[in-house]
KEKE-3310 file (N, C-alpha, C; in steps of 0.2 Angstrom, whole numbers, plus 5000, padded with zeros to 4 digits):
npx = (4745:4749:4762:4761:4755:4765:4776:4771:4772:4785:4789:4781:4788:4802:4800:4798:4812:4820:4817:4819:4832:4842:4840:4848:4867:4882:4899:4919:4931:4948:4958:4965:4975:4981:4990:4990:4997:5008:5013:5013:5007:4994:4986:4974:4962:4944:4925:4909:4891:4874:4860:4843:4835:4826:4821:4836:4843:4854:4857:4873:4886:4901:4917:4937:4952:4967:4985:4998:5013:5028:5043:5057:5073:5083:5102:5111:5125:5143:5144:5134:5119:5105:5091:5077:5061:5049:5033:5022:5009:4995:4976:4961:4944:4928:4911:4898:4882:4873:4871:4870:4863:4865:4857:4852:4856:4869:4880:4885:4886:4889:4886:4894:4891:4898:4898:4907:4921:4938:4953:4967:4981:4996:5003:5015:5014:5010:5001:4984:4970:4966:4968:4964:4951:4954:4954:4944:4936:4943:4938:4933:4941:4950:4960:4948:4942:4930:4924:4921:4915:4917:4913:4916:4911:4910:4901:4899:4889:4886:4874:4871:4885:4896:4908:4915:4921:4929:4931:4937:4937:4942:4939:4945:4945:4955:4958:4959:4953:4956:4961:4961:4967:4956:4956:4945:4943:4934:4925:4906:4892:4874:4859)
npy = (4928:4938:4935:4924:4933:4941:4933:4928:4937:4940:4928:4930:4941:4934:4924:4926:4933:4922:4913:4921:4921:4915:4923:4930:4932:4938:4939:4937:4935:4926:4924:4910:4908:4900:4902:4895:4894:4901:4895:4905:4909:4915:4928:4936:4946:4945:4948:4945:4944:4935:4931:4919:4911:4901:4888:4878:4884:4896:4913:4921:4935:4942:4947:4949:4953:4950:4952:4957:4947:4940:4936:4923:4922:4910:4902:4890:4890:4892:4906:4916:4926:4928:4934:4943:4948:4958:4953:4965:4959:4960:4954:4955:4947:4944:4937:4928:4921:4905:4896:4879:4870:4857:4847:4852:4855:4861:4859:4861:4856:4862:4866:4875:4885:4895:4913:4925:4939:4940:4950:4954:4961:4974:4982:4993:4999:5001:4991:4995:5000:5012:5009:4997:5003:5010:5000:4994:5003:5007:4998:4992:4998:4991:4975:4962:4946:4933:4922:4906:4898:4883:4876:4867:4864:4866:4872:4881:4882:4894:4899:4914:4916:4910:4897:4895:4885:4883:4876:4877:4877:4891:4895:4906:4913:4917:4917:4903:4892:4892:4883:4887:4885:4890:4894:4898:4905:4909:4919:4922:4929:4925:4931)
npz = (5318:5312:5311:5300:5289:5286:5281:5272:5263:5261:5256:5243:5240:5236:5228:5217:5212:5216:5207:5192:5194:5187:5174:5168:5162:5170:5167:5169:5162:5159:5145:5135:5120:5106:5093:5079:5069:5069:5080:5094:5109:5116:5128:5139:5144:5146:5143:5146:5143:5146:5139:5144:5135:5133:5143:5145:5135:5130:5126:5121:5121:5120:5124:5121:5123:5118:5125:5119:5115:5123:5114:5115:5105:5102:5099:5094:5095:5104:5113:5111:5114:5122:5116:5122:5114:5111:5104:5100:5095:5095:5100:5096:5101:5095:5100:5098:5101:5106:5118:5125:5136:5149:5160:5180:5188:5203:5197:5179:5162:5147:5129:5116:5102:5090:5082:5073:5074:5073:5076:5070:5075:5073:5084:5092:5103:5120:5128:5136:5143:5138:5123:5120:5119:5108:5098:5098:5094:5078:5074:5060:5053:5051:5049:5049:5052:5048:5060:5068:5082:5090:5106:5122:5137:5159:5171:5185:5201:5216:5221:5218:5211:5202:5193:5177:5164:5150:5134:5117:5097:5090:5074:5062:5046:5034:5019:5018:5030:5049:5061:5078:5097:5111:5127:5140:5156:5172:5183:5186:5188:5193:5188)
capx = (4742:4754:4767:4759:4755:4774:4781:4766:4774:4792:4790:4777:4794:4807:4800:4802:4819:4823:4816:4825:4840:4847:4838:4855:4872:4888:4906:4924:4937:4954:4957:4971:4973:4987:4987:4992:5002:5014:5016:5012:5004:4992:4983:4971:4956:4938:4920:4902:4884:4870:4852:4841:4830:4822:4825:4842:4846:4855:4862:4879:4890:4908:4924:4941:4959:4973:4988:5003:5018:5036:5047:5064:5078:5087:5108:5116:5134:5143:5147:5129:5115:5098:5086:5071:5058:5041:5031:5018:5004:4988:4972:4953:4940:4921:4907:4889:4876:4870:4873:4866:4865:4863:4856:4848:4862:4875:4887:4881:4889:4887:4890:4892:4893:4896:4902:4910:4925:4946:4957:4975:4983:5003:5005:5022:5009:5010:4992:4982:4962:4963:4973:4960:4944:4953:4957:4935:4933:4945:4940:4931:4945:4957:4959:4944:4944:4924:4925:4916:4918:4913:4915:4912:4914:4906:4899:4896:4887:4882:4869:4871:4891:4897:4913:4917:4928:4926:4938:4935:4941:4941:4941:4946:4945:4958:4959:4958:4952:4965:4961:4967:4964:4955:4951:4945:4942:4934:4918:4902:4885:4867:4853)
capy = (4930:4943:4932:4922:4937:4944:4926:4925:4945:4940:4923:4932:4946:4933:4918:4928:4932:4918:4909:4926:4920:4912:4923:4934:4932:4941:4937:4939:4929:4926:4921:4908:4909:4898:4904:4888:4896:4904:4893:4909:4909:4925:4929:4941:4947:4946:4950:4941:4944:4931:4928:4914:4912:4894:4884:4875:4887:4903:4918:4926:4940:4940:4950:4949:4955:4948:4956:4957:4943:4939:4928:4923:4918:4905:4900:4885:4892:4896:4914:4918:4928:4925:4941:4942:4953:4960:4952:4970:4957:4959:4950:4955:4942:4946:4931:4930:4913:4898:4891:4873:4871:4851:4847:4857:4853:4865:4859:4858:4852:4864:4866:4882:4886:4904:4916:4932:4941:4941:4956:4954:4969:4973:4987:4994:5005:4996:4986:4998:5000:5017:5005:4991:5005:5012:4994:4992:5009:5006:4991:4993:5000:4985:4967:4958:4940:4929:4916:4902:4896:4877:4874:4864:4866:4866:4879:4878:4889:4893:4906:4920:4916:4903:4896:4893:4882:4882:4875:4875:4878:4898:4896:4911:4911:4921:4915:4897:4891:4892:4882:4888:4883:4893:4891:4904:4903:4915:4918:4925:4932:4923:4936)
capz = (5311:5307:5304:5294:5283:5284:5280:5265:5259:5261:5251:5238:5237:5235:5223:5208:5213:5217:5199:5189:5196:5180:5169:5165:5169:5168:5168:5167:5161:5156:5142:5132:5113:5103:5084:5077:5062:5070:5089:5098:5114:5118:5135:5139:5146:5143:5146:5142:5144:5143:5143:5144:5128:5134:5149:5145:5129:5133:5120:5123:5117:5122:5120:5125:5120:5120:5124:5114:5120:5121:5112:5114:5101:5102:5095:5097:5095:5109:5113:5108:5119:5120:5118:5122:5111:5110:5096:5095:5091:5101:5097:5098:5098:5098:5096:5099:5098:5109:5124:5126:5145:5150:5167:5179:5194:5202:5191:5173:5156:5141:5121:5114:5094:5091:5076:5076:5071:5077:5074:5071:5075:5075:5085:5096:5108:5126:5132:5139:5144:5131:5119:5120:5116:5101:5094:5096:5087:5072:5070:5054:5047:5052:5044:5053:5047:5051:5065:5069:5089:5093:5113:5127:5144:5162:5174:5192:5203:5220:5223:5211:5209:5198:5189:5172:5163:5144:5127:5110:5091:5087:5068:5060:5038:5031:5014:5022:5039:5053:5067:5084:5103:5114:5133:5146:5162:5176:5188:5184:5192:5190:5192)
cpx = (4746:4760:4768:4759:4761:4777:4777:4769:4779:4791:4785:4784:4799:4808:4804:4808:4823:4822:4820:4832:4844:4844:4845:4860:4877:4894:4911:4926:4944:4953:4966:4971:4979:4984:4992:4998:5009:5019:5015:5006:5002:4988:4981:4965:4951:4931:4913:4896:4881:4863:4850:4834:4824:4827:4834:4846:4848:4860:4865:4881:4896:4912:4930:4949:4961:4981:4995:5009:5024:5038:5053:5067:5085:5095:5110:5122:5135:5143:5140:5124:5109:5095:5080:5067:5050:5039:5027:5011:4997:4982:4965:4949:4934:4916:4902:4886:4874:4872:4869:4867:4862:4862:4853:4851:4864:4881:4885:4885:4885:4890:4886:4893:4891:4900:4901:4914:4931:4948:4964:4978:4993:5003:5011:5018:5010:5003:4990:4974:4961:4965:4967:4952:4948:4954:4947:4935:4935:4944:4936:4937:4950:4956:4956:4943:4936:4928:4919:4918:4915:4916:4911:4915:4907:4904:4897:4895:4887:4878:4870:4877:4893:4903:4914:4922:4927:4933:4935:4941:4939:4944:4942:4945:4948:4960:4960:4955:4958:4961:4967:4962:4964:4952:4952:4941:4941:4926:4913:4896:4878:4863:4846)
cpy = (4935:4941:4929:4925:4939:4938:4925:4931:4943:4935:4925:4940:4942:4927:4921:4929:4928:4911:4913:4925:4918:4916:4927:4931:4937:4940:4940:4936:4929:4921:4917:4905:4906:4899:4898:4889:4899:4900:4900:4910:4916:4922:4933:4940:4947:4947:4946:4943:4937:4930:4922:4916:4906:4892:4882:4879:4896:4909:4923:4929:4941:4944:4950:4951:4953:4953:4954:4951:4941:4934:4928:4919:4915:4905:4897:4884:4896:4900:4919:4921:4928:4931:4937:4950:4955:4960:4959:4967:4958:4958:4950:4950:4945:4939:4931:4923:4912:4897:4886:4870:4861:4851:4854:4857:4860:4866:4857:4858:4858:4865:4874:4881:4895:4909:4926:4937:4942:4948:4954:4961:4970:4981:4989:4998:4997:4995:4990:5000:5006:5013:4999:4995:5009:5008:4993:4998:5009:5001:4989:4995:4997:4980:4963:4951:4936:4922:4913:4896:4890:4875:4870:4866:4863:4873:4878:4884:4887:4898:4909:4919:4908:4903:4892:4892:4881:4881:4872:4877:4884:4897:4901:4909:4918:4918:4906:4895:4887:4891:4883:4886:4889:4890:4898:4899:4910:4913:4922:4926:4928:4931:4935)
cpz = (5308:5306:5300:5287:5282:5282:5273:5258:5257:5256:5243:5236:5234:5231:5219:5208:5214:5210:5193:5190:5189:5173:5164:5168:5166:5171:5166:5165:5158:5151:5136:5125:5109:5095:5082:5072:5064:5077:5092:5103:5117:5125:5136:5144:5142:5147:5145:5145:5140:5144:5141:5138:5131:5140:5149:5137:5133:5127:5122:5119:5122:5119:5122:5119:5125:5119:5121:5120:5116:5118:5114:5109:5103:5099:5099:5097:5100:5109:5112:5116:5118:5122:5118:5121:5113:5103:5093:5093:5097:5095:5100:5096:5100:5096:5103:5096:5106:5113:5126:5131:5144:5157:5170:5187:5196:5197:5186:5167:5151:5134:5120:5106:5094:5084:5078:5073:5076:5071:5077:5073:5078:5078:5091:5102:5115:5127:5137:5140:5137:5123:5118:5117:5110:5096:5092:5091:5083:5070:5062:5050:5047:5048:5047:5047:5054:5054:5067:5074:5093:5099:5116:5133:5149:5166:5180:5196:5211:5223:5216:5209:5207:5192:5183:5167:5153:5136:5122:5105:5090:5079:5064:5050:5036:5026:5015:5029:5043:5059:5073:5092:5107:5121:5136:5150:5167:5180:5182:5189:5187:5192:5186)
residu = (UNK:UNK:UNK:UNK:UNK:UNK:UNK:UNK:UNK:UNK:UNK:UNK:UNK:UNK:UNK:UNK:UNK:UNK:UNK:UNK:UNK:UNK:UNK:UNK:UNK:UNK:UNK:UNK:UNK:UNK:UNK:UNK:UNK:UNK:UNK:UNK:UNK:UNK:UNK:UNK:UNK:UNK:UNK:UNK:UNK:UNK:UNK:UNK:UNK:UNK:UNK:UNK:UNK:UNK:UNK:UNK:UNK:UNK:UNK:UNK:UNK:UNK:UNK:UNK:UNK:UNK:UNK:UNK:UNK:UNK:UNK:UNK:UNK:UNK:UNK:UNK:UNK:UNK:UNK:UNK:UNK:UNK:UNK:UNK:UNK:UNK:UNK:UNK:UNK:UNK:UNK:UNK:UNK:UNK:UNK:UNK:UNK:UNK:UNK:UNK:UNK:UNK:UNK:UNK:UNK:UNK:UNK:UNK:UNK:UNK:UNK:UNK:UNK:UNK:UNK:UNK:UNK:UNK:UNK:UNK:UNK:UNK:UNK:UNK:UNK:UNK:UNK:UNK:UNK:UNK:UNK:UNK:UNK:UNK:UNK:UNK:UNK:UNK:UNK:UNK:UNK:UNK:UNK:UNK:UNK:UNK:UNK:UNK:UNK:UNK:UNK:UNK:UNK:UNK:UNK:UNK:UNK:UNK:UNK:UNK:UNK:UNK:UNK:UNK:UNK:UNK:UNK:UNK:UNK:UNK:UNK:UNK:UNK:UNK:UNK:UNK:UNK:UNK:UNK:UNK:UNK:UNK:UNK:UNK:UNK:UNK:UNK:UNK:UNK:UNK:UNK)
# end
Protein backbone atom coordinates (compact mmCIF):
# COMPACT_ATOMS: atom_id res chain seq x y z
CA UNK A 1 0.00 0.00 0.00
CA UNK A 2 2.71 2.49 0.58
CA UNK A 3 4.04 2.14 -2.72
CA UNK A 4 1.13 2.41 -4.33
CA UNK A 5 0.76 5.82 -2.48
CA UNK A 6 4.50 6.81 -3.28
CA UNK A 7 4.08 5.87 -6.98
CA UNK A 8 0.44 7.74 -6.99
CA UNK A 9 2.77 11.13 -5.28
CA UNK A 10 5.58 10.85 -7.66
CA UNK A 11 3.26 10.62 -10.74
CA UNK A 12 0.75 13.24 -9.27
CA UNK A 13 4.50 15.46 -8.90
CA UNK A 14 5.67 14.83 -12.24
CA UNK A 15 2.55 14.88 -14.95
CA UNK A 16 2.44 18.57 -14.81
CA UNK A 17 6.06 18.73 -15.46
CA UNK A 18 5.99 16.55 -17.75
CA UNK A 19 2.88 18.36 -19.95
CA UNK A 20 4.82 22.06 -18.92
CA UNK A 21 7.60 20.74 -20.75
CA UNK A 22 6.91 22.59 -24.07
CA UNK A 23 5.40 25.49 -22.41
CA UNK A 24 8.71 27.83 -22.79
CA UNK A 25 11.91 27.39 -24.41
CA UNK A 26 15.09 29.01 -24.72
CA UNK A 27 17.96 28.93 -27.15
CA UNK A 28 21.11 29.86 -28.58
CA UNK A 29 22.10 30.11 -32.02
CA UNK A 30 24.57 31.14 -34.57
CA UNK A 31 23.58 32.89 -36.77
CA UNK A 32 24.42 33.59 -40.98
CA UNK A 33 23.38 36.91 -42.66
CA UNK A 34 24.32 37.68 -46.58
CA UNK A 35 23.26 41.46 -47.15
CA UNK A 36 22.50 41.12 -50.66
CA UNK A 37 23.50 44.79 -51.74
CA UNK A 38 26.93 44.59 -50.98
CA UNK A 39 27.77 40.29 -51.24
CA UNK A 40 28.91 40.57 -47.68
CA UNK A 41 28.77 37.59 -45.67
CA UNK A 42 28.07 38.29 -41.59
CA UNK A 43 28.12 35.64 -38.74
CA UNK A 44 27.22 36.02 -35.49
CA UNK A 45 25.51 35.12 -32.42
CA UNK A 46 22.30 35.13 -31.01
CA UNK A 47 19.60 34.43 -28.35
CA UNK A 48 15.50 33.67 -28.32
CA UNK A 49 12.98 33.08 -25.81
CA UNK A 50 9.64 31.51 -26.51
CA UNK A 51 6.18 30.79 -25.20
CA UNK A 52 3.49 28.66 -26.12
CA UNK A 53 0.18 30.84 -26.74
CA UNK A 54 -1.99 27.61 -28.18
CA UNK A 55 -1.05 24.17 -28.79
CA UNK A 56 0.85 24.31 -32.02
CA UNK A 57 1.33 28.40 -32.02
CA UNK A 58 4.21 29.84 -30.11
CA UNK A 59 5.46 33.59 -29.59
CA UNK A 60 9.27 34.51 -29.91
CA UNK A 61 11.64 37.26 -29.27
CA UNK A 62 15.04 36.98 -30.72
CA UNK A 63 18.46 38.89 -30.97
CA UNK A 64 21.63 38.43 -32.49
CA UNK A 65 24.75 40.35 -33.49
CA UNK A 66 26.68 40.02 -36.22
CA UNK A 67 30.03 40.68 -35.98
CA UNK A 68 32.07 42.73 -38.16
CA UNK A 69 33.99 40.75 -41.29
CA UNK A 70 36.91 40.50 -43.66
CA UNK A 71 37.34 41.11 -47.16
CA UNK A 72 39.93 40.72 -49.48
CA UNK A 73 41.10 42.83 -52.68
CA UNK A 74 41.85 41.33 -55.41
CA UNK A 75 44.61 42.58 -58.87
CA UNK A 76 44.91 40.76 -61.80
CA UNK A 77 48.36 42.46 -62.77
CA UNK A 78 51.24 40.75 -61.77
CA UNK A 79 53.66 42.13 -59.14
CA UNK A 80 50.27 43.01 -57.18
CA UNK A 81 49.52 41.84 -53.37
CA UNK A 82 46.44 40.97 -51.96
CA UNK A 83 45.41 42.53 -48.58
CA UNK A 84 43.12 41.65 -46.58
CA UNK A 85 40.90 44.33 -44.44
CA UNK A 86 38.52 44.87 -41.81
CA UNK A 87 35.08 46.01 -43.15
CA UNK A 88 34.10 47.74 -39.37
CA UNK A 89 30.52 46.63 -40.24
CA UNK A 90 28.57 44.77 -37.46
CA UNK A 91 24.88 43.98 -37.58
CA UNK A 92 22.15 43.82 -34.82
CA UNK A 93 19.01 42.06 -35.58
CA UNK A 94 15.99 42.08 -33.07
CA UNK A 95 12.37 40.32 -34.03
CA UNK A 96 9.44 39.33 -32.26
CA UNK A 97 5.88 37.13 -33.69
CA UNK A 98 4.69 33.69 -34.38
CA UNK A 99 5.76 30.33 -34.51
CA UNK A 100 3.50 28.00 -36.41
CA UNK A 101 4.57 24.43 -35.07
CA UNK A 102 3.27 21.40 -37.47
CA UNK A 103 2.94 18.04 -36.00
CA UNK A 104 3.29 16.96 -32.60
CA UNK A 105 6.34 14.34 -33.31
CA UNK A 106 10.03 14.61 -32.18
CA UNK A 107 10.94 16.22 -35.28
CA UNK A 108 8.35 18.89 -36.30
CA UNK A 109 8.23 21.34 -39.35
CA UNK A 110 7.53 25.12 -38.60
CA UNK A 111 6.69 28.63 -40.16
CA UNK A 112 7.60 31.65 -38.62
CA UNK A 113 6.65 35.36 -39.63
CA UNK A 114 8.17 37.89 -37.52
CA UNK A 115 8.89 41.89 -37.50
CA UNK A 116 11.35 43.85 -35.92
CA UNK A 117 14.24 46.07 -36.42
CA UNK A 118 18.36 45.63 -37.98
CA UNK A 119 21.14 48.07 -37.15
CA UNK A 120 23.86 48.84 -39.42
CA UNK A 121 26.54 50.01 -37.67
CA UNK A 122 30.18 50.89 -38.96
CA UNK A 123 32.29 50.89 -36.13
CA UNK A 124 36.46 50.16 -35.94
CA UNK A 125 36.07 49.11 -31.97
CA UNK A 126 36.93 45.17 -31.84
CA UNK A 127 33.41 42.64 -31.17
CA UNK A 128 33.20 42.55 -27.88
CA UNK A 129 30.26 41.23 -25.09
CA UNK A 130 30.70 45.34 -23.72
CA UNK A 131 30.63 46.29 -27.53
CA UNK A 132 27.53 44.25 -28.31
CA UNK A 133 25.32 46.00 -24.91
CA UNK A 134 26.30 49.65 -25.87
CA UNK A 135 25.17 48.81 -29.63
CA UNK A 136 21.53 47.68 -27.51
CA UNK A 137 21.63 51.01 -25.49
CA UNK A 138 22.33 53.46 -28.42
CA UNK A 139 20.30 52.09 -30.35
CA UNK A 140 17.76 54.62 -30.52
CA UNK A 141 20.12 56.91 -31.50
CA UNK A 142 21.52 54.87 -34.58
CA UNK A 143 19.99 54.31 -38.15
CA UNK A 144 17.45 51.38 -37.36
CA UNK A 145 15.74 50.38 -40.50
CA UNK A 146 11.85 47.92 -39.94
CA UNK A 147 12.03 44.28 -40.76
CA UNK A 148 9.83 41.78 -41.70
CA UNK A 149 11.25 37.94 -41.19
CA UNK A 150 9.31 35.10 -43.15
CA UNK A 151 10.96 31.60 -42.25
CA UNK A 152 10.78 28.11 -42.29
CA UNK A 153 12.56 25.53 -40.64
CA UNK A 154 12.57 22.35 -38.38
CA UNK A 155 13.09 21.62 -34.78
CA UNK A 156 13.85 18.34 -32.98
CA UNK A 157 13.94 17.51 -29.74
CA UNK A 158 14.61 14.94 -27.04
CA UNK A 159 13.59 15.51 -23.67
CA UNK A 160 14.02 19.06 -22.76
CA UNK A 161 16.94 19.56 -25.44
CA UNK A 162 16.36 20.09 -28.86
CA UNK A 163 17.92 21.30 -32.31
CA UNK A 164 17.02 23.95 -34.53
CA UNK A 165 17.43 24.44 -37.98
CA UNK A 166 15.63 27.62 -39.46
CA UNK A 167 16.01 29.93 -43.03
CA UNK A 168 14.26 32.72 -44.30
CA UNK A 169 14.14 36.40 -45.97
CA UNK A 170 15.10 39.15 -43.31
CA UNK A 171 13.51 42.08 -45.23
CA UNK A 172 14.89 45.14 -43.94
CA UNK A 173 13.12 48.78 -45.65
CA UNK A 174 15.49 51.43 -46.23
CA UNK A 175 14.05 53.62 -48.67
CA UNK A 176 13.19 50.31 -50.49
CA UNK A 177 12.86 46.68 -49.51
CA UNK A 178 16.39 44.77 -49.49
CA UNK A 179 15.88 41.32 -49.36
CA UNK A 180 18.61 39.27 -47.56
CA UNK A 181 19.28 35.50 -46.45
CA UNK A 182 19.19 34.47 -43.08
CA UNK A 183 19.89 31.03 -41.57
CA UNK A 184 20.58 30.11 -37.84
CA UNK A 185 21.22 27.24 -36.33
CA UNK A 186 21.79 26.10 -32.63
CA UNK A 187 20.24 23.97 -29.52
CA UNK A 188 17.57 24.97 -27.21
CA UNK A 189 15.72 23.91 -23.83
CA UNK A 190 11.98 22.82 -23.52
CA UNK A 191 10.57 23.44 -20.08
Amino acid sequence: MKRVALFLFLAGCFVPLAKAQDQFQVGAYGDYFRISQTGTNMAGLGGRVGYKMVPHVMFEGEISYDFDQGFTEHCLSTGCTVTVANSNLKVLHGLVGPKFIGGRHAIRPFLAVKGGFINFQLNPKPATFGQFTSSVQNLRSNNVSGVLYPALGAEGHLGPVGLRLEAGDEMYFAGATHHNVRLTFGPFLRF
